[in-house]
C-alpha positions as CSV (number, residue, x, y, z in Angstrom):
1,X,98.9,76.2,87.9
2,X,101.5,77.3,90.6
3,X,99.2,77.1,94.0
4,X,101.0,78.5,97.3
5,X,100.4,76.4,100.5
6,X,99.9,78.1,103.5
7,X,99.4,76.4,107.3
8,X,96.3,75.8,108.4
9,X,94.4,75.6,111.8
10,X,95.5,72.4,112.7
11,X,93.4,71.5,115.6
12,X,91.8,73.1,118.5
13,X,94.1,75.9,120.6
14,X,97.3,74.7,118.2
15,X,99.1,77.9,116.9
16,X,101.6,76.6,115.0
17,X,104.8,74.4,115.5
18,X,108.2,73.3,114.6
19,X,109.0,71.7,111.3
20,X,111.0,68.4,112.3
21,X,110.9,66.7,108.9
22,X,110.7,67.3,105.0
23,X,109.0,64.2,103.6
24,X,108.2,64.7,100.0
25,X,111.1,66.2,98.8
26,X,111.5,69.9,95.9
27,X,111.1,68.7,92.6
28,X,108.9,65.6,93.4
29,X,105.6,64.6,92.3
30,X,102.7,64.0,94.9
31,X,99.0,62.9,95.1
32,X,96.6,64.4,97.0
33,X,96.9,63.4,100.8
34,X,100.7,62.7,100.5
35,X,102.7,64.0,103.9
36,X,104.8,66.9,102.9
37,X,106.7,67.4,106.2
38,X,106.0,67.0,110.0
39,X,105.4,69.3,112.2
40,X,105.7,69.0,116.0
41,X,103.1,71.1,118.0
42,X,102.7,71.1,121.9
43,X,100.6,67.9,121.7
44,X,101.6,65.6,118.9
45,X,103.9,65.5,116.1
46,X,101.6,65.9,112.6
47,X,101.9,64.9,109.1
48,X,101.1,67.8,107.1
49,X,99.5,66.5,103.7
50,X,99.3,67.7,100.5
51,X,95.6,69.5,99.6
52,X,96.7,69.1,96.1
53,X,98.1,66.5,93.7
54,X,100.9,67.9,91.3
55,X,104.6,68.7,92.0
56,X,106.5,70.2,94.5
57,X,108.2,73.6,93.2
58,X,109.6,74.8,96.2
59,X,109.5,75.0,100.0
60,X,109.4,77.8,102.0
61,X,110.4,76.0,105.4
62,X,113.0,74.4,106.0
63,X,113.9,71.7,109.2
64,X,113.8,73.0,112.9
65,X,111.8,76.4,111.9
66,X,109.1,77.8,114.1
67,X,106.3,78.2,111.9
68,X,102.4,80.0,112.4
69,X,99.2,79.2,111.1
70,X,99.0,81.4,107.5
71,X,102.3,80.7,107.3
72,X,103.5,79.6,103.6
73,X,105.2,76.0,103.9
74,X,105.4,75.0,100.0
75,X,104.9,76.2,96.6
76,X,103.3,73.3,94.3
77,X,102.2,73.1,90.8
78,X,99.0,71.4,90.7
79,X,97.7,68.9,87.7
80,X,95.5,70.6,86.1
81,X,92.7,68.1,86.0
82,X,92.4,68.1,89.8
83,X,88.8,67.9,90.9
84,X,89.0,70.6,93.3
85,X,91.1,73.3,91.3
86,X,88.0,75.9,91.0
87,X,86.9,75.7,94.9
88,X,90.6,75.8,96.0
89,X,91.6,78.6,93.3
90,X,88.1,80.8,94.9
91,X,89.4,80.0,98.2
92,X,92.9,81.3,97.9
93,X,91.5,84.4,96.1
94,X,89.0,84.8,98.9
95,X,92.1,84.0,101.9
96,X,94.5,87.0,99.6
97,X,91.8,89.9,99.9
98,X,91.7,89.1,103.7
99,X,95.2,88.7,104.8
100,X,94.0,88.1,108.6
101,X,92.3,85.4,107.4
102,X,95.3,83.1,105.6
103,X,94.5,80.5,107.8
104,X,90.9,79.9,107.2
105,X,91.8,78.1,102.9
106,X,90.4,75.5,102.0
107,X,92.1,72.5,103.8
108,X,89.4,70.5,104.7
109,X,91.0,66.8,104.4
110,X,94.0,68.4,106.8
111,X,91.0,69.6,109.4
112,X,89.5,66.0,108.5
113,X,92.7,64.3,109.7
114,X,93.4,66.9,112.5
115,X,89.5,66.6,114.0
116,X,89.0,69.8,113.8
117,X,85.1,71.4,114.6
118,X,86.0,73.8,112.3
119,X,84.2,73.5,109.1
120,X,86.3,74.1,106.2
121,X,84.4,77.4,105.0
122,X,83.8,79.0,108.3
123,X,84.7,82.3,109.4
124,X,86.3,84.3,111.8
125,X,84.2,86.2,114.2
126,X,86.0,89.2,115.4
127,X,85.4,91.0,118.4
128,X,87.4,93.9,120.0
129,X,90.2,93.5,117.1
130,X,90.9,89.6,118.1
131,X,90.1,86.9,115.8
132,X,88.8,83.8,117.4
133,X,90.6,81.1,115.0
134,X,88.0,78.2,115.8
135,X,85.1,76.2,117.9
136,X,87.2,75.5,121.0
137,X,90.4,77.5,119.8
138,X,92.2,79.9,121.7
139,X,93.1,84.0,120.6
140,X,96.6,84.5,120.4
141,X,96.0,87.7,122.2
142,X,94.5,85.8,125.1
143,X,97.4,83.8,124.8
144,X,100.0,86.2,124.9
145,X,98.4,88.0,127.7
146,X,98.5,84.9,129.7
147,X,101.7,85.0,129.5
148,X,102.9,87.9,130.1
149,X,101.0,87.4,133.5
150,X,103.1,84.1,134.2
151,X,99.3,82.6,133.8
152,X,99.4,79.1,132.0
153,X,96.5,79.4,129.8
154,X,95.6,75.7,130.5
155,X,94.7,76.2,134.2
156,X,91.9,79.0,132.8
157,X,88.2,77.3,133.0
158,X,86.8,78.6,129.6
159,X,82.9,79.8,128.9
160,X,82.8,79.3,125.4
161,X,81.9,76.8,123.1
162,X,83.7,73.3,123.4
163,X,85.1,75.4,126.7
164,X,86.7,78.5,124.8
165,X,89.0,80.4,126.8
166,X,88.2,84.0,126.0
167,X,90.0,87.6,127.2
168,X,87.2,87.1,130.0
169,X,87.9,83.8,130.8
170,X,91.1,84.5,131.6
171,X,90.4,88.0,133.5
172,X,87.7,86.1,135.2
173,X,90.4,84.0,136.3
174,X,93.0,86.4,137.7
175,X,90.5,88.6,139.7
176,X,89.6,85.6,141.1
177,X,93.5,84.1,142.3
178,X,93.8,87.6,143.6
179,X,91.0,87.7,145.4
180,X,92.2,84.0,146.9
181,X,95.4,85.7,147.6
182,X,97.0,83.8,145.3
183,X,98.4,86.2,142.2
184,X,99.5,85.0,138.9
185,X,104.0,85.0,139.2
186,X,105.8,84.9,135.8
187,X,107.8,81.8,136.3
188,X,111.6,82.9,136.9
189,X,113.6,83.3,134.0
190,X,117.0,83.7,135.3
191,X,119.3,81.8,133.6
192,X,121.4,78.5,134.9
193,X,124.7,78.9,136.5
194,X,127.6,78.2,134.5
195,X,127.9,74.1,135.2
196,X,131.1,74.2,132.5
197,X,133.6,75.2,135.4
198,X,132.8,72.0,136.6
199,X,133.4,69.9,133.7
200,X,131.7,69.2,130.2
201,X,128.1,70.0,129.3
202,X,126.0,69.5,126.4
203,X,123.1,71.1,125.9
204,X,119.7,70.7,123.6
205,X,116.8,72.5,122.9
206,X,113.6,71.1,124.6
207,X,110.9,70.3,122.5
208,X,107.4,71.9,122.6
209,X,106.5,68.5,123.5
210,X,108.8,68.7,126.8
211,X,108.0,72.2,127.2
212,X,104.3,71.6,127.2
213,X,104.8,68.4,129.5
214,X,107.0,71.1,132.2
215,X,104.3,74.1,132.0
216,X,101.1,71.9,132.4
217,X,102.5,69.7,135.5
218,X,103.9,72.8,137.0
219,X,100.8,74.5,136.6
220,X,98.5,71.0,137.8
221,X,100.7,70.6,140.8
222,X,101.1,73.9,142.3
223,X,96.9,74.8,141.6
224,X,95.9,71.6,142.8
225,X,95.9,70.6,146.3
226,X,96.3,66.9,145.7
227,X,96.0,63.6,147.5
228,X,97.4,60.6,147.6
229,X,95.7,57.4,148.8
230,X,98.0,54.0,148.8
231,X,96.6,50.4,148.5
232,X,97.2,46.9,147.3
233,X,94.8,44.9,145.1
234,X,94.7,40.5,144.6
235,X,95.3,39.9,141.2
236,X,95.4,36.7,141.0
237,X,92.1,36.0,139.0
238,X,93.1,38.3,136.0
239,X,96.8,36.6,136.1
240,X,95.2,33.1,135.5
241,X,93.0,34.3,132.9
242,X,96.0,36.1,130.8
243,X,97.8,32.7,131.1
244,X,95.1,30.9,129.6
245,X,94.1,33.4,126.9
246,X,96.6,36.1,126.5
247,X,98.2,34.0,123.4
248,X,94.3,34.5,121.7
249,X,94.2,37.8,122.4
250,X,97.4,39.2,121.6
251,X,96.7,37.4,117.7
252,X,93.5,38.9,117.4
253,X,95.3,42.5,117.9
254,X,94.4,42.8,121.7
255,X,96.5,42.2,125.0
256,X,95.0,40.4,128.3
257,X,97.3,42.3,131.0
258,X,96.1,44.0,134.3
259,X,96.1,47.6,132.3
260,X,92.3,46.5,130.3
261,X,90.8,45.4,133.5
262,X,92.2,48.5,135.7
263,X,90.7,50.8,133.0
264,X,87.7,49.4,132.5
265,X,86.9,49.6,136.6
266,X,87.9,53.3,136.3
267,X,85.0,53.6,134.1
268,X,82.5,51.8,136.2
269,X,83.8,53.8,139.0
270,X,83.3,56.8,137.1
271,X,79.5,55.9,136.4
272,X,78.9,54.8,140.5
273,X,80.8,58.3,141.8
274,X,80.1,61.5,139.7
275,X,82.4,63.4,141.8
276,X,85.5,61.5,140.3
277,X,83.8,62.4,136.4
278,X,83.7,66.2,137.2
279,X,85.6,69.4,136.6
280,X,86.0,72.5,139.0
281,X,84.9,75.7,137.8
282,X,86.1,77.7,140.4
283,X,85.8,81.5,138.2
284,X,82.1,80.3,138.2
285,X,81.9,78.7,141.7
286,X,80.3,75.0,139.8
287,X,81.1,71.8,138.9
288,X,80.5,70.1,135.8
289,X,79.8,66.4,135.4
290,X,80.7,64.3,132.6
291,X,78.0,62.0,131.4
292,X,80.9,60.5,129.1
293,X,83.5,58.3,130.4
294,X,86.6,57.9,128.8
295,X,89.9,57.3,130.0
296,X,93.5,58.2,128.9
297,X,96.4,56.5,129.5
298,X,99.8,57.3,129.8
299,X,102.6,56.9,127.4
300,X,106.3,56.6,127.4
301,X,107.1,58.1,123.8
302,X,110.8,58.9,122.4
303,X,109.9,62.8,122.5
304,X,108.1,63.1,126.3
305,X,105.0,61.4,127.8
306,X,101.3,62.0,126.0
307,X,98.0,60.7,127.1
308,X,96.1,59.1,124.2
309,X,92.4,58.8,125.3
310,X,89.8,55.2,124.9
311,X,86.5,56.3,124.1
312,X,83.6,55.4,125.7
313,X,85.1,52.8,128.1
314,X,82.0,51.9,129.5
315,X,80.3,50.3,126.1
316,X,83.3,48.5,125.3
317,X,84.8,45.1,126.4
318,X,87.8,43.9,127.4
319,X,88.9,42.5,124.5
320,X,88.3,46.0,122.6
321,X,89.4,47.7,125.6
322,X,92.9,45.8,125.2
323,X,93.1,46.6,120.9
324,X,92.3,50.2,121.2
325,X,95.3,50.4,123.9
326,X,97.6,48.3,122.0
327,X,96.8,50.9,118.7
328,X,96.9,53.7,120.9
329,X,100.6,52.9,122.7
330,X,101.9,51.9,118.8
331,X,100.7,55.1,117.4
332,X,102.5,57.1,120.7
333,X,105.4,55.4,119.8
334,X,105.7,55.8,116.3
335,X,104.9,59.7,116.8
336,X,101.4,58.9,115.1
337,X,98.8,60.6,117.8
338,X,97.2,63.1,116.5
339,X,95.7,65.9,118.9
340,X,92.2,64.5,118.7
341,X,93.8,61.1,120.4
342,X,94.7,63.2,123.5
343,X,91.7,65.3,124.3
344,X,88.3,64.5,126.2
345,X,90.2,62.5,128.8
346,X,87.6,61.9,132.3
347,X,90.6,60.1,134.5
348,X,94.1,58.9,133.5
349,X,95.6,55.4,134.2
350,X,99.8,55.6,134.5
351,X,100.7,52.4,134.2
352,X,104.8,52.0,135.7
353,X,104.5,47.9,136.3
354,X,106.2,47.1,133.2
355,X,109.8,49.0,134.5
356,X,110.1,49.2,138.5
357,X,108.9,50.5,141.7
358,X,106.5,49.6,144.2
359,X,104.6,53.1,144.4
360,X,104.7,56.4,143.1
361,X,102.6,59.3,143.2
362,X,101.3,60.9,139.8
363,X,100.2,64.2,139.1
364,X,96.6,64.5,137.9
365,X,96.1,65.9,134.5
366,X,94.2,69.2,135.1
367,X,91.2,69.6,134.2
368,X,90.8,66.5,135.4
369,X,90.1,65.4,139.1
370,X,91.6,61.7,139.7
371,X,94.4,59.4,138.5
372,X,95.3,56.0,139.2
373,X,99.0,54.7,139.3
374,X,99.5,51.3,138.9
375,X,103.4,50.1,139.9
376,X,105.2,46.3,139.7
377,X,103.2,43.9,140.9
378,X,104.2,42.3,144.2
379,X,104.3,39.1,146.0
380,X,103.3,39.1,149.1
381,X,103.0,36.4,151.8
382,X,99.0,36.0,152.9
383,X,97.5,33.3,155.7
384,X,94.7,31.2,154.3
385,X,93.1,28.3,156.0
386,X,96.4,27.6,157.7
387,X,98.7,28.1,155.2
388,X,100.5,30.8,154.3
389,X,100.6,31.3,149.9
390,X,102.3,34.0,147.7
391,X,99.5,35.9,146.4
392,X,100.3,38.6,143.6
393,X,99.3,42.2,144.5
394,X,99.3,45.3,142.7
395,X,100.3,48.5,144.1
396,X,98.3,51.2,143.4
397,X,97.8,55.1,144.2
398,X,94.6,57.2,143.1
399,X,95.1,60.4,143.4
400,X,92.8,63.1,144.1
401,X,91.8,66.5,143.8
402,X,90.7,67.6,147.6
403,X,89.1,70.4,146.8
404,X,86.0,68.6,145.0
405,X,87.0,64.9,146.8
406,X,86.8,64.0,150.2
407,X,88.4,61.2,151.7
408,X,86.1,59.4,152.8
409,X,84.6,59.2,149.3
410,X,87.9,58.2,148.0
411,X,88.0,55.4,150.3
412,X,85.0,53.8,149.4
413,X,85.9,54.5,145.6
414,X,89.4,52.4,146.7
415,X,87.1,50.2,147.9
416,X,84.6,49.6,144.6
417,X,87.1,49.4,142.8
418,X,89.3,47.2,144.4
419,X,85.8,44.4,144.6
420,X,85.6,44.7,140.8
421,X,89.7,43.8,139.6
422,X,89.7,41.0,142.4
423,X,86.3,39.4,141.0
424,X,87.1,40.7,137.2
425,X,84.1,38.6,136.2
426,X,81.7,41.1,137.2
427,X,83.6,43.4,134.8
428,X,82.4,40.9,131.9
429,X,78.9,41.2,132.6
430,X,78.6,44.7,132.3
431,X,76.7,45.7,135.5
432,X,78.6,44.3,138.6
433,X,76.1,42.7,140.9
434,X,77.9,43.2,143.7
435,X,76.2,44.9,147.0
């Protein structure tokens, strides 16, 4: 039987994307689970697999198109002893007599792989003519609205569920900038001068990757007022220990450099100041504290920078702090992530050391408060008992959102956390016993 393959929600506040790939080419024969084609969303690039096991009649797509969830991507003609056949067949039927509801079929093992809260068979609520597409999803009205107000739609604190923005949310958040004197400005859209009178051009569309990258730093940097604090930390004890045992740990899957250590602290800072593992809810004049502490970590990638996030940093050790980083930068660069890699982030380590510079000042990754930057390490010349050694330092900037951290607080955060990488020991133990 001839089954027609529409796109489905594909993770929480994704819309759709742009097919970069065919994979399984017309004409040929594929199981269930089998990657069709790739599509690149504002957050990752995703393998779209096959829900059925048969062959492929035709495709509806084709390379560099901007498609929508509902949309139909492939025409396949399925074996006829599939296991599934009657629920996907009552499914279809169900999605044709609703037409607002295409993407709701039956694609559970695509919302499997995606993450998605969305059970397979749940519906749409609808409220005021929008349909809300999922637990933590975004309206495309809301969306559309935002911007037309030159809003970015990632700035608005949402109410709902797994923090929902809704058409409130976001009005919420306008009466609010306006009554901070601070109205919502469509971002200029004048176009470039013409640079070909003064020699050869080329140029290339951005991807949504890039795109997403420009909007959400524009949108963290000019909403938050941010602050940068500069210091130095000794080294030397987590240097000695990757020469000894970085050859173990890099066979076992895992890697012993500064980055495992540095993101482990940011955990146990996390735990000792609350303030750092919050979020700002100015519409609703709170804060909200995490009581989860996971940390992302910044990735140089082919197609832009993404921020893959470790899980519950604070139960793990370093060696499985150093494996699920050394998975995490491999998928990045293979264009693996998928959106649930890069969400729940509490603070985000940017790690430069490996290319140049002594410091640098990162942007924090709204809603987030905090960010650590870590640049080369340094030699520097130190007095001892007389003598003066070459002792390795590593720059570092944390910055901070001033509107939620003082700097006094910061300081003495600088200051924890700078005891627990120069006596990484205490790290090990799990509690530091340090005063």
């Amino acid at each position: 039987m001839d089954k027609t393959i529409l796109l489905p929600e594909i993770g929480e506040g994704i819309e759709g994307g742009t097919v970069i790939s065919i994979v399984a080419s017309q004409s040929q024969k594929v199981t269930e689970g089998d990657t069709l084609f790739e599509l690149e969303t504002d957050k990752a690039v995703i393998p779209f697999p096959s829900p059925h096991s048969g062959l492929v009649q035709k495709y509806f797509i084709q390379e560099g198109d901007e498609i929508k969830i509902g949309a139909k991507v492939a025409l396949i003609q399925a074996d006829s002893d599939a296991a599934e056949t009657t629920a996907t067949e009552k499914a279809t039927e169900t999605t044709a007599a609703s037409p607002k509801n295409k993407s709701h079929q039956d694609f559970s093992s695509f919302a499997d792989l995606q993450g998605s809260k969305a059970e397979p068979t749940q519906k749409p609520t609808q409220a005021s003519g929008t349909i809300t597409q999922a637990s933590g999803a975004i309206s495309p009205q809301t969306r559309k609205l935002a911007r037309e107000l030159g809003v970015d739609i990632l700035s608005v604190q949402g109410s709902g569920r797994a923090s929902r923005v809704s058409m409130g949310d976001l009005k919420n958040h306008i009466k609010l900038s306006l009554l901070q004197g601070n109205p919502p400005k469509a971002q200029a859209l004048s176009p470039l001068p013409d640079f070909s009178v003064f020699g050869e051009t080329v140029s290339e569309k951005a991807s949504n990757i890039r795109m997403t990258i420009a909007r959400k730093m524009l949108a963290a940097w000019t909403s938050i007022p941010h602050i940068h604090h500069n210091f130095h930390v000794d080294i030397r004890k987590i240097l000695e220990w990757k020469k000894l045992h970085d050859a173990s740990f890099k066979e076992k899957g895992s890697t012993l450099s500064p980055s495992p250590f540095l993101i482990k602290a940011l955990a146990h800072c996390l735990l000792e100041f609350p303030s750092f593992n919050a979020s700002l809810d100015m519409a609703n004049k709170k804060i909200l504290y995490k009581k989860y502490f996971n940390v992302g970590v910044a990735v140089d990638t082919p197609r832009g920078l993404v921020v893959p996030v470790i899980f519950a940093v604070d139960s793990l050790n370093i060696f499985q702090i150093g494996k699920e980083l050394r998975a995490l930068a491999s998928k990045a660069r293979d264009i693996k992530l998928m959106p649930k890699d890069m969400q729940g982030s509490c603070i985000t380590l940017s790690n430069l050391g490996g290319i140049a510079g002594e410091h640098f000042t990162p942007i924090i990754n709204s809603p987030e408060v905090a960010i650590l930057g870590a640049a080369r390490t340094l030699q520097r010349p130190v007095l001892q008992d007389g003598i003066v050694k070459e002792i390795p330092f590593l720059p570092l900037t944390l910055g901070y959102d001033h509107r939620i951290i003082d700097g006094a607080m910061a300081a003495r955060f600088i200051k924890r956390f700078s005891q627990l990488i120069q006596h990484p020991q205490l790290l090990l133990m799990g509690e530091s016993m340090l005063d």
